[in-house]
N, C-alpha and C positions, 0 to 999 in steps of 0.2 A: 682386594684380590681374592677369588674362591682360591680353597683349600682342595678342591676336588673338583672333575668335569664327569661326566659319563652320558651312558645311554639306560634308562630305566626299562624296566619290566617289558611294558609294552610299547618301546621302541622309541621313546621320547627321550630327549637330549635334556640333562638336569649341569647345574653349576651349586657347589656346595660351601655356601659362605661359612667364615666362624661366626657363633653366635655371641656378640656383643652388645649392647644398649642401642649404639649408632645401628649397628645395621636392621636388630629388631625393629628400631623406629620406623626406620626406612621398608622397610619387608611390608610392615603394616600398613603404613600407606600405599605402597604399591598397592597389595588385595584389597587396600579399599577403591581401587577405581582411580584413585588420586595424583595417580605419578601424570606428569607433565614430559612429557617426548620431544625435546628441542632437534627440532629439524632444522639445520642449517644449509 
């Protein structure tokens, strides 16, 4: 669940996780290309 939603600097919408192991994993894989998008 983020901690925080906004709208940043120049107008883009941000969600602010806590930084934990789990989520860093996952964070990293996302920027690496890697995340998987189940379209159901």
């Amino acid at each position: 669940m983020p901690e925080e939603a906004g709208k940043g600097m120049k107008g883009d919408l941000y969600l602010k996780f806590p930084r934990t192991p789990e989520i860093e994993e996952k964070m990293s894989i996302f920027k690496q290309g890697k995340a998987i998008i189940n379209k159901d």
